[in-house]
C-alpha positions, 0 to 999 in steps of 0.5 A: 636212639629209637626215634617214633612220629609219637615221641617226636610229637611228645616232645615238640607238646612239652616245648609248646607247653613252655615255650608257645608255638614261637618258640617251637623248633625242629632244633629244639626237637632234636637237641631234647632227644639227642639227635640231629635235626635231619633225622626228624625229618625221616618221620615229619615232613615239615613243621605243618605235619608236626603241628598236625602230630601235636593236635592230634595227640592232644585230641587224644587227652580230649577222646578220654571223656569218652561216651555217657549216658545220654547226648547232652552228658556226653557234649558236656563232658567233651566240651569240657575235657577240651577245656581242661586240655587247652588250659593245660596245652594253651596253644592248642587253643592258638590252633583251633578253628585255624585249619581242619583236623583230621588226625584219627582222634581228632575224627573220633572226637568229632565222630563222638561230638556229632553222633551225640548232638544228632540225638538232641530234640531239636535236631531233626536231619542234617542240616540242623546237625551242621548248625548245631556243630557249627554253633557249638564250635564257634561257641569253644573257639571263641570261649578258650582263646579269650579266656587264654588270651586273658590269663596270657595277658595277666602273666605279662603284666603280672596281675591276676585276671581280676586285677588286669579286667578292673586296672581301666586306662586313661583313654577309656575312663575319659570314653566311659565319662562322656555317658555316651557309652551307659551300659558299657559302664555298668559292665565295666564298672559294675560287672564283677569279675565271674569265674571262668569254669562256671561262666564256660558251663553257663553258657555251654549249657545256653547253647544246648538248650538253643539247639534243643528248643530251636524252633523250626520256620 
């Protein structure tokens, strides 16, 4: 059977999608494609390289929202392709931040990302660029692993999200009563439950007005 590092890859990204990075093997690999493990091994070193295969195919999905008019529509539209992707591949979001990614689709939405911030008012030489990036991918890191962790949690408890956010433990609701802890217990209590696409684009969009109006001292 013809075997490639792309279907390899393929096939390691539908585990992942099923199974999660646990439960990711090069046994299982092999057993979906009908060939024993050690012929992996003529086309992926170890599991980091494959791992590495496997981003890069998923930034692939992401290089897809490819250029618009203007550098805020295209920032928008990759940001929120990475959105949809990691919500389609949740451990992809498990991977981000944890290692650079170097693959060429990964530098090409890396490229796309920071030719369209370095447009930005607020932008005005390298240094702001390197702040802006980092701002806005700490923004997506934080973002997509908390809203993944969320709907995880809501799968294993068997709740929605909604459900699991307003379900308040013993130990918490004694801590809230104390009234030490005033505005806590408003956004617990209070707060209601906002989607999570429109709060995503929200504050997206906060931090690029943050990198447009960013005074400079």
């Amino acid at each position: 059977m013809p075997l490639s590092r792309a279907k390899i890859a393929a096939t390691a990204i539908r585990i992942a999608d099923a199974h999660g990075l646990d439960g990711l093997s090069v046994r299982k690999i092999a057993k979906e494609l009908g060939v024993g493990p050690m012929r992996l091994y003529d086309y992926v070193i170890n599991r980091s390289e494959l791992l590495d295969l496997m981003v890069d195919a998923v930034y692939a999905q992401i290089a897809e929202a490819g250029q618009h008019s203007g550098w805020r529509a295209t920032v928008l539209a990759i940001v929120h392709r990475t959105r949809t992707v990691a919500l389609e591949h949740e451990w992809f979001a498990d991977l981000l931040g944890a290692r650079p990614h170097l693959g060429p689709h990964a530098l090409a939405v890396g490229e796309s990302t920071a030719a369209a911030l370095s447009q930005a008012p607020g932008v005005r030489g390298v240094d702001d660029l390197q702040r802006a990036l980092g701002a806005l991918n700490a923004f997506i890191v934080g973002a997509l692993r908390r809203e993944i962790t969320e709907r995880r949690t809501a799968r294993s408890t068997g709740t929605d999200v909604s459900a699991w956010q307003a379900a308040l433990g013993p130990y918490l609701t004694r801590m809230l009563d104390t009234g030490r802890y005033p505005t806590v217990a408003r956004l617990v209590i209070d707060g209601a439950h906002l989607n999570a696409e429109e709060t995503f684009h929200h504050n997206l969009s906060t931090i690029l007005d943050g990198i447009t109006s960013h005074p400079h001292t």
